[in-house]
C-alpha atoms as an extended CHARMM CRD file, in Angstrom:
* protein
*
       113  EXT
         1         1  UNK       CA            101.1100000000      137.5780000000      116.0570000000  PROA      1               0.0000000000
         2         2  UNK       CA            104.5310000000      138.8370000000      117.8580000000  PROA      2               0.0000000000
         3         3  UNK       CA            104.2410000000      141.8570000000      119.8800000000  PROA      3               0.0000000000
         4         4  UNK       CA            107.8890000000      144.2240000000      120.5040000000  PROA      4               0.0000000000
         5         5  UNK       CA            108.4520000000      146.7850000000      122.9290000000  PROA      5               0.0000000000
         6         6  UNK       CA            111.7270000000      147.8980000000      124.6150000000  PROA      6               0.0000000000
         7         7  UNK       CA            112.8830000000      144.0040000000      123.6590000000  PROA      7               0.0000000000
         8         8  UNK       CA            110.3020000000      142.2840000000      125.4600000000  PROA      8               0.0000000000
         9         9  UNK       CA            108.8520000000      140.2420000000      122.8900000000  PROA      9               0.0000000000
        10        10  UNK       CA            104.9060000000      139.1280000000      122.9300000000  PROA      10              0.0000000000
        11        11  UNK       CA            103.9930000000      135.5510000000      121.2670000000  PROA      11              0.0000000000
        12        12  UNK       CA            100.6780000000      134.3360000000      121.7550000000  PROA      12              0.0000000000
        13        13  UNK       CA            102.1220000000      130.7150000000      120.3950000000  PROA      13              0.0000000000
        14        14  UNK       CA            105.2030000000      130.9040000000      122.8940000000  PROA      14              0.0000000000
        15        15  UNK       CA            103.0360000000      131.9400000000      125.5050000000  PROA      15              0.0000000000
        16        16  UNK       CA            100.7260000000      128.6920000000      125.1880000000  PROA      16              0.0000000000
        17        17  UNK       CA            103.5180000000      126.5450000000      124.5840000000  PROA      17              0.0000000000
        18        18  UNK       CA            105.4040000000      127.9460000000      127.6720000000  PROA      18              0.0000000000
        19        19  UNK       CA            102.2950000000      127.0970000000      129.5410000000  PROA      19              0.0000000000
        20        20  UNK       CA            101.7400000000      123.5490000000      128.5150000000  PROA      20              0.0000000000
        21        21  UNK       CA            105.2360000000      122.8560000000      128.8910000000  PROA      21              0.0000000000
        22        22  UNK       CA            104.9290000000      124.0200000000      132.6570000000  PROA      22              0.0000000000
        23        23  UNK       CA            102.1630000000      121.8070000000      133.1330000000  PROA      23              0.0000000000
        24        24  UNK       CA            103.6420000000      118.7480000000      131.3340000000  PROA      24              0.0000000000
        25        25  UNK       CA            106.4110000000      119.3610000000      133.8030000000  PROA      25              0.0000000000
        26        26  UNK       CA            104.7190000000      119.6120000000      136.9610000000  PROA      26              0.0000000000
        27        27  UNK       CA            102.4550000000      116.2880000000      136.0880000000  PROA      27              0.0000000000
        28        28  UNK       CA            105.6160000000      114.1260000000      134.6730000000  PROA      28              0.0000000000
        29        29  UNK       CA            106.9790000000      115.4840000000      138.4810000000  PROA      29              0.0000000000
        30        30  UNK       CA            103.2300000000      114.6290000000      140.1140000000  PROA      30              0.0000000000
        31        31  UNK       CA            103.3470000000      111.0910000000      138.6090000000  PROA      31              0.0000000000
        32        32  UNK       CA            107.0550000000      110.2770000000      139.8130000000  PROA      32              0.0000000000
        33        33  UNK       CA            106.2900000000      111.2310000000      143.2360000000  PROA      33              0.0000000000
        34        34  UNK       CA            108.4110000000      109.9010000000      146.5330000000  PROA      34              0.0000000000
        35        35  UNK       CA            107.4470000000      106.2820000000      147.0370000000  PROA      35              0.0000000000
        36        36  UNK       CA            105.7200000000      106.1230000000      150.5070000000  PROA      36              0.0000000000
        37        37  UNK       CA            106.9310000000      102.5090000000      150.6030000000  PROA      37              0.0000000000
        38        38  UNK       CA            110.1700000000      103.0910000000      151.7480000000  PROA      38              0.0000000000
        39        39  UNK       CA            108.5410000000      104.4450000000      154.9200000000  PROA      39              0.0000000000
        40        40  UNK       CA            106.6710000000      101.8370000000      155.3930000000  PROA      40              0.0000000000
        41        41  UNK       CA            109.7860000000       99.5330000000      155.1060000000  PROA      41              0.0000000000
        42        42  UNK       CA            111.9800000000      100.9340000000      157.7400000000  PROA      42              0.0000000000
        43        43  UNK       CA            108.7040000000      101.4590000000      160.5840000000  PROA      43              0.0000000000
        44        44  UNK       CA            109.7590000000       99.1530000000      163.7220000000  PROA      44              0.0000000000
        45        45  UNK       CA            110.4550000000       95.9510000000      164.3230000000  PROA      45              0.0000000000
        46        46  UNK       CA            112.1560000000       96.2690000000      160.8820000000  PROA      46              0.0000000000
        47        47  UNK       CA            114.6700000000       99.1490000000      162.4190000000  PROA      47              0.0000000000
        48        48  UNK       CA            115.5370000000      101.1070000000      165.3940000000  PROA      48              0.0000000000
        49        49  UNK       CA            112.6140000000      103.2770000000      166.4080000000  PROA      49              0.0000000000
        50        50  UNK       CA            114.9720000000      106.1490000000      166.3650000000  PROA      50              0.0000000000
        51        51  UNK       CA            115.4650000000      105.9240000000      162.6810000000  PROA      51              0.0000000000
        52        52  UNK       CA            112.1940000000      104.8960000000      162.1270000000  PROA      52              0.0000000000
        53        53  UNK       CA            110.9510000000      108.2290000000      163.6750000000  PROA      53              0.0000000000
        54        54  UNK       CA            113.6610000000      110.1230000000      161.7100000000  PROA      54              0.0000000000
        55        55  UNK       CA            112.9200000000      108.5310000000      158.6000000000  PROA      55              0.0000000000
        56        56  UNK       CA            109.0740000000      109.5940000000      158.5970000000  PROA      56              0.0000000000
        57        57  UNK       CA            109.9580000000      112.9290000000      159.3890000000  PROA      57              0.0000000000
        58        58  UNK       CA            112.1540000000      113.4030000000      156.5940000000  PROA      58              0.0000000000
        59        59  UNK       CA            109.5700000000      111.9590000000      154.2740000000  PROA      59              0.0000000000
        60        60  UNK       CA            107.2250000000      113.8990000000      155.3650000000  PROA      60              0.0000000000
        61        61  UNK       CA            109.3290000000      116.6330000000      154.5330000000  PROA      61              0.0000000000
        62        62  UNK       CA            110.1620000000      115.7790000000      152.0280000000  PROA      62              0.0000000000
        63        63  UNK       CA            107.0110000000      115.4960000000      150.7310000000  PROA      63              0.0000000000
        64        64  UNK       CA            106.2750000000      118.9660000000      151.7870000000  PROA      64              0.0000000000
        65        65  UNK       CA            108.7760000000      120.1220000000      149.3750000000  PROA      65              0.0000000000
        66        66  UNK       CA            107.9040000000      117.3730000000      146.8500000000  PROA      66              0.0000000000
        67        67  UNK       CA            104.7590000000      119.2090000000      146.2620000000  PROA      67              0.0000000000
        68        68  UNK       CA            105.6060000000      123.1180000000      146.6280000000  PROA      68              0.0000000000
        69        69  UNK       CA            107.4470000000      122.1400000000      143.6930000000  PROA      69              0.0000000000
        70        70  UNK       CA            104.4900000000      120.5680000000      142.0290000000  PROA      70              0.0000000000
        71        71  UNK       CA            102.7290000000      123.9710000000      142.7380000000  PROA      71              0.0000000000
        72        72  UNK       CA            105.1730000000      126.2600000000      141.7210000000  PROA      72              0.0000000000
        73        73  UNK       CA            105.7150000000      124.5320000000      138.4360000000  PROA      73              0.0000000000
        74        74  UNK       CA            101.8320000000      125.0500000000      137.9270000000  PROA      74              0.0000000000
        75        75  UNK       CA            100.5950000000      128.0540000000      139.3440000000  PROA      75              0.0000000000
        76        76  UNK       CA            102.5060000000      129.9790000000      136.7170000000  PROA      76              0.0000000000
        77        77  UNK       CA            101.3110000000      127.5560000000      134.1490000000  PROA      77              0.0000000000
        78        78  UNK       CA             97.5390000000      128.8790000000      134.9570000000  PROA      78              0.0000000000
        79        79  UNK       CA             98.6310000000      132.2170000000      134.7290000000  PROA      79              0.0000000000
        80        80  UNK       CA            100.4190000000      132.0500000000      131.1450000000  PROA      80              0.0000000000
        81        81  UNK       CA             97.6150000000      130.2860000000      130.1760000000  PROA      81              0.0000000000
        82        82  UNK       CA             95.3050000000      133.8350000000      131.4040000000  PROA      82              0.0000000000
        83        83  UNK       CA             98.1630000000      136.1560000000      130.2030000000  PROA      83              0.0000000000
        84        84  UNK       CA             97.8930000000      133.9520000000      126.7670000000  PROA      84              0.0000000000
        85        85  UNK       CA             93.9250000000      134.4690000000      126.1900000000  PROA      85              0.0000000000
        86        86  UNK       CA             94.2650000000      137.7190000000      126.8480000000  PROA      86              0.0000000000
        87        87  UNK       CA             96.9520000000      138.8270000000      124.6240000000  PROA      87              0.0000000000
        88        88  UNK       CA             94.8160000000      136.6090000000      121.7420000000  PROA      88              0.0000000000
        89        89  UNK       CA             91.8450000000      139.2040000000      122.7860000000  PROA      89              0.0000000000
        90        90  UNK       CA             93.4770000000      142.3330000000      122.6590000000  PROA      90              0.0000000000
        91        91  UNK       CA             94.8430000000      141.2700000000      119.2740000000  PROA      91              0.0000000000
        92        92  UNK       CA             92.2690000000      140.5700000000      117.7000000000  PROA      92              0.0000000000
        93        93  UNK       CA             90.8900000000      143.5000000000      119.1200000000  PROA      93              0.0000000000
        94        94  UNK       CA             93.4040000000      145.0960000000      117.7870000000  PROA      94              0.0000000000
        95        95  UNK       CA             93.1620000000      143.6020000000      114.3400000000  PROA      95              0.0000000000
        96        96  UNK       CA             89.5390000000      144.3400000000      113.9240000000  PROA      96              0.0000000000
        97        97  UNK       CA             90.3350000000      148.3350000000      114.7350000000  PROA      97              0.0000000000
        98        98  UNK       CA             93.1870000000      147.8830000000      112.0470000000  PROA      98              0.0000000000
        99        99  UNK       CA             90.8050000000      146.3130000000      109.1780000000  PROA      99              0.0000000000
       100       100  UNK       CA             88.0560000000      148.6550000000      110.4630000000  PROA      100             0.0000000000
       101       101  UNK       CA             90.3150000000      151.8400000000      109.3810000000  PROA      101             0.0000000000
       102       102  UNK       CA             91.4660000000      149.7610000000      105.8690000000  PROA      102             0.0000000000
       103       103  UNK       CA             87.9730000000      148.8330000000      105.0750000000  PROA      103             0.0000000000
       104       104  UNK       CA             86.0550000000      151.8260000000      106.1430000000  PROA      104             0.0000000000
       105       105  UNK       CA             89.0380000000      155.1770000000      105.5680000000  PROA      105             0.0000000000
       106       106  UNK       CA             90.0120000000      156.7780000000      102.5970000000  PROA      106             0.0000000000
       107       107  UNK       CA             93.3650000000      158.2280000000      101.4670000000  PROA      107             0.0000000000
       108       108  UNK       CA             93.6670000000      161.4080000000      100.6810000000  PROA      108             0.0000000000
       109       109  UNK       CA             97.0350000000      161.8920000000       98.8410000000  PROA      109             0.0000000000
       110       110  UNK       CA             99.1770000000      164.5160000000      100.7270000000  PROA      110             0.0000000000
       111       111  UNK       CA             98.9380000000      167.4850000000       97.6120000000  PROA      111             0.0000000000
       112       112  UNK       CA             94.8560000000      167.2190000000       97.9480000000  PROA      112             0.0000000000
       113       113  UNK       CA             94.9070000000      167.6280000000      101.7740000000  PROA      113             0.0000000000
């Protein structure tokens, strides 16, 4: 069902897809995460402890913003997924009001009323 209003368009199949997409996203992101072995690599004796020091900071910053990104690619993913249920209730909510007044009205043509 597809839902109009002021050109903001409802789809409860767009809605679910935009969801999974997000989450796809954010786990192909989770699984190519920064490799902690390049840390490792540069620690002393193997370089300067300057750059060692700088290095792990920067990875660890890195990191940081490795996984707000994670997050903000699925925190809205959980909430289309909420915003997608609950569109599916209120139509068929809706629907079952709509076959309710088919099934259970009468027309009355407009010369008999």
């Amino acid at each position: 069902m597809t839902s109009s209003s002021d050109g903001y368009v409802a789809n409860a199949v767009s809605i679910n897809g935009n969801s999974h997409l997000l989450v796809e996203l954010a786990g192909l992101l989770y699984v190519g995460r920064p490799d902690g072995e390049m840390t490792v690599m540069a620690r002393v004796p193997r370089s300067h402890q300057e750059v060692s020091i700088a290095l792990d900071s920067f990875a660890r910053f890195g990191n940081d913003q490795y996984l707000d990104a994670v997050s903000l690619l699925a925190a809205p993913a959980t909430k289309l997924k909420v915003a997608g249920g609950d569109y599916a209730q209120i139509d068929l909510a809706t629907e079952g009001a709509f076959r309710a007044v088919l099934g259970n009205g009468r027309f009355i043509p407009a010369e008999d009323r």
